[in-house]
C-alpha positions in Angstrom: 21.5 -29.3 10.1 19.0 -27.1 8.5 19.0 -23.6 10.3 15.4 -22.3 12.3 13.3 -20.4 10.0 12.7 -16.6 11.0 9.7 -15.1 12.0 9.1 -13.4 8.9 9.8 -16.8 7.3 7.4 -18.6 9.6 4.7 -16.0 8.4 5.4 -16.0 4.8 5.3 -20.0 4.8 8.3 -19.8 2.8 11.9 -19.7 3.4 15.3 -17.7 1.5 17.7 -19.6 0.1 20.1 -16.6 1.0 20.4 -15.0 4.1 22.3 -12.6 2.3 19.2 -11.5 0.3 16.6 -11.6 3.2 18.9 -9.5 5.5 19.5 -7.0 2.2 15.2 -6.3 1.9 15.2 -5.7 5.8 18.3 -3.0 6.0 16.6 0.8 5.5 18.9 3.1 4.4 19.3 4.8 7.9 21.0 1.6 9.7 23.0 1.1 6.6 24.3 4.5 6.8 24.7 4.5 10.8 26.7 1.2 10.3 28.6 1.8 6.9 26.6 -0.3 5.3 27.3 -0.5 1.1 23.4 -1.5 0.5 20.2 -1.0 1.4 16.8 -2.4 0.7 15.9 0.3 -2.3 17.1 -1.8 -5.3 15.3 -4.5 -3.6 12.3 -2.2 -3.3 12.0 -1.4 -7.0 12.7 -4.7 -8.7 9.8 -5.8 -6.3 7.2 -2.9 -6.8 7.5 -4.8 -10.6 6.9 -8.8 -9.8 4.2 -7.2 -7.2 2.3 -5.2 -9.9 2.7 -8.0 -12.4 1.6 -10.9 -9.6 -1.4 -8.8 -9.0 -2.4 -7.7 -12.5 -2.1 -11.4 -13.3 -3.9 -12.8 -10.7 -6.9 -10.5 -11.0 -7.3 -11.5 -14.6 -7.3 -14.7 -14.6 -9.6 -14.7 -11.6 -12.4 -12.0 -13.0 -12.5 -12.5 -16.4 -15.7 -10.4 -16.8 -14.1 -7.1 -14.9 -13.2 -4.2 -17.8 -9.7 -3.2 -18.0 -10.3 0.1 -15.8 -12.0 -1.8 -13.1 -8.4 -4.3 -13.7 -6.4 -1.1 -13.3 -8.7 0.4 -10.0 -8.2 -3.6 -8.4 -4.4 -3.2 -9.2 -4.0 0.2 -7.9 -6.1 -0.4 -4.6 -3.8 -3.6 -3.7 -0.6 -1.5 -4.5 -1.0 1.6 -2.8 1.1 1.9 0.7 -1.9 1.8 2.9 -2.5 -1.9 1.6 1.0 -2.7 1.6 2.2 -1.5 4.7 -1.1 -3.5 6.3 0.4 -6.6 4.9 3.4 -5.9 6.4 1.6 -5.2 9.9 0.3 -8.7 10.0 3.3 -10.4 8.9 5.1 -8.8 11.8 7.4 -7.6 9.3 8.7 -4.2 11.4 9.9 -5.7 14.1 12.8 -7.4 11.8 13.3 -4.2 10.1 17.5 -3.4 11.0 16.7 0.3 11.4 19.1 3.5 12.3 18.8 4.9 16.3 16.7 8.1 14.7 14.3 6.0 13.0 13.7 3.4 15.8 13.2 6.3 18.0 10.6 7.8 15.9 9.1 4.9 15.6 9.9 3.6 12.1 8.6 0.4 13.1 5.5 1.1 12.6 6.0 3.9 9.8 3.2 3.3 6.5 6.3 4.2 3.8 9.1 1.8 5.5 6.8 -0.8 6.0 5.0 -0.7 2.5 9.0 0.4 1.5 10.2 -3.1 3.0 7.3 -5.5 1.7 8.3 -4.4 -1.7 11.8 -5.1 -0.8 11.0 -8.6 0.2 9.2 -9.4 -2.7 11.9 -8.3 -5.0 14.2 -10.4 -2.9 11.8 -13.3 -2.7 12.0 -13.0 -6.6 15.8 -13.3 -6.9 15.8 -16.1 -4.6 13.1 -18.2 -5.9 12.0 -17.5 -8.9 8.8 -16.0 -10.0 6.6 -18.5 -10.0 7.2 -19.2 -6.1 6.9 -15.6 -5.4 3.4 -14.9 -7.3 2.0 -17.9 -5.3 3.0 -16.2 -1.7 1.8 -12.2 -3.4 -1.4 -14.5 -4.1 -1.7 -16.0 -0.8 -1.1 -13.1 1.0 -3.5 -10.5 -1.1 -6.4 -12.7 -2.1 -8.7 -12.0 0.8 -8.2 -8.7 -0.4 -8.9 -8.8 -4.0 -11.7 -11.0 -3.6 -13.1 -8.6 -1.1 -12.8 -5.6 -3.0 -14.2 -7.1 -5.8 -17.7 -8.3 -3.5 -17.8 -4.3 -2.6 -15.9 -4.6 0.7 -12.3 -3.7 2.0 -9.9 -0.6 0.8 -10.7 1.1 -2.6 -9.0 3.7 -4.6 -12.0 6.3 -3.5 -10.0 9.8 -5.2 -10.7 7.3 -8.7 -14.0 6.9 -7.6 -14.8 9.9 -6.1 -13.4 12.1 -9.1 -15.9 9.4 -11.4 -19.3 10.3 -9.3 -18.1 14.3 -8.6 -17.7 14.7 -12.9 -21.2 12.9 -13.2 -23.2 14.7 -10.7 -21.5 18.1 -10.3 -19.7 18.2 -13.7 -16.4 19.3 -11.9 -13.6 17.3 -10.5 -12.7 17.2 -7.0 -9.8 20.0 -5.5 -7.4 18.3 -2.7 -5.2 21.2 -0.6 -2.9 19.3 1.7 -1.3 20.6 4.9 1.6 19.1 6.7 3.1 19.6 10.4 6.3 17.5 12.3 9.5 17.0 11.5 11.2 15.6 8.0 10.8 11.6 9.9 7.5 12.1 11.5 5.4 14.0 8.9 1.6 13.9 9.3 -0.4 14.8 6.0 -3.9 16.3 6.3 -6.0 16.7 3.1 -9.4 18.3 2.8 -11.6 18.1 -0.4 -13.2 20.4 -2.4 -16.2 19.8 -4.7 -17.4 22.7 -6.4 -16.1 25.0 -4.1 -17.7 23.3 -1.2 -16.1 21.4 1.6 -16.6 17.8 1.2 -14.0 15.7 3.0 -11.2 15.9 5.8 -8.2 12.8 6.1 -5.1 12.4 8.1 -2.0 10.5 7.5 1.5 9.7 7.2 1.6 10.5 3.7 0.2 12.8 1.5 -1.6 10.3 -0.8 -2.9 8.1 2.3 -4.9 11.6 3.4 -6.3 12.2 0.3 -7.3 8.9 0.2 -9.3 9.1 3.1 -10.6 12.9 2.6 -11.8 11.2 -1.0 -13.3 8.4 1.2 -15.5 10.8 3.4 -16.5 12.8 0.3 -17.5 9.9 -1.5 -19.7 8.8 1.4 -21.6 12.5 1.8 -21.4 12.7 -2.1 -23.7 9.7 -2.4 -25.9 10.3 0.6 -27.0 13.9 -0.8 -27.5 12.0 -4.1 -29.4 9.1 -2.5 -31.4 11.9 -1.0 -31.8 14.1 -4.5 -33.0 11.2 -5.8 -36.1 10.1 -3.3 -36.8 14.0 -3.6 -38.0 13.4 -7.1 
């Protein structure tokens, strides 16, 4: 009798083969070492920060053959990044399997950007051993289109620090300066970036990691950084 797909199964439309594998990409390193636990996700992690970077690169070019190979690489990098990932992993429901250690699931790993960007990877490496690459580019497809095609139409996350350090060297001739503060404890860090252009503030961001602040200090930046040109410009 063929056993009841998981959740996470249900939500990826696809099942393991091993059980073996799918448990391996949902073990963080703090349950295996509460538990004794030999592996962890990790390995899991980095063969599937490859097939995801490949599945992506690929799909994107065969999809927007007139896009430059630095708009490729901005696509790439805004699809890859943890904020995108761990978003992915948010609507898969993908935490609440997560086999986490007491101290974790106390702070409230669950919910954690890095484990959950961390774990997608992991699942995607495993998805790879288990089926093959050709099953798992279809479900990366499937599950980042919408977000490719919008970022392509204009819409959706984008790598703003790229952009922003683009528009800051052609307006202002200097690239932008990011200082980075952090406050909490070693499993509940919280990052906050501000921006410098020129010597001038620019741009503030919060979050749980130091490149998802910057990101968003870049993001505000970019924003003010194009209103006082839009504003330069009717001047004239």
């Amino acid at each position: 009798m063929p056993r009841k797909p998981t959740p996470l199964e249900v939500a990826l439309g696809l099942r393991f083969r091993s059980s073996d594998l799918r448990e391996m990409a949902l073990t963080h390193r703090s349950f295996a070492f509460e538990h004794g636990l030999p592996t962890t996700n990790e390995r899991l992690e980095f063969l599937g920060d490859a097939v995801l970077g490949l599945a992506i690169t690929d799909t994107a070019y065969r999809a927007f053959p007139d896009l430059s190979e630095g708009d490729l690489a901005k696509l790439r990098a805004a699809m890859v990044n943890m904020a995108t990932l761990a978003d992915v992993a948010r609507e898969l429901g993908l935490g609440q399997e997560m086999h986490l250690g007491h101290g974790e699931e106390l702070s409230g790993g669950r919910e954690k950007t890095s484990i959950l960007a961390d774990a997608l990877e992991a699942v995607f490496g495993a998805m790879y051993l288990d089926r093959g690459i050709r099953a798992t580019q279809q479900l990366i497809e499937k599950l980042f289109w919408p977000r490719i095609d919008a970022y392509v139409r204009g819409e959706g996350d984008r790598d703003y620090k790229t952009i922003l350090q683009e528009l800051a060297a052609q307006d202002l001739g200097r690239l932008p300066e990011y200082r980075v503060e952090e406050r909490g404890p070693d499993h509940q860090k919280e990052f906050t970036a501000t921006v410098y252009l020129a010597g001038e503030m620019f741009g503030t961001g919060m979050g749980r990691s130091k490149k998802e602040a910057e990101q968003r200090a870049a993001r505000e930046a970019h924003e003010r950084l194009t209103d006082r040109s839009a504003v330069v410009a009717e001047e004239r």
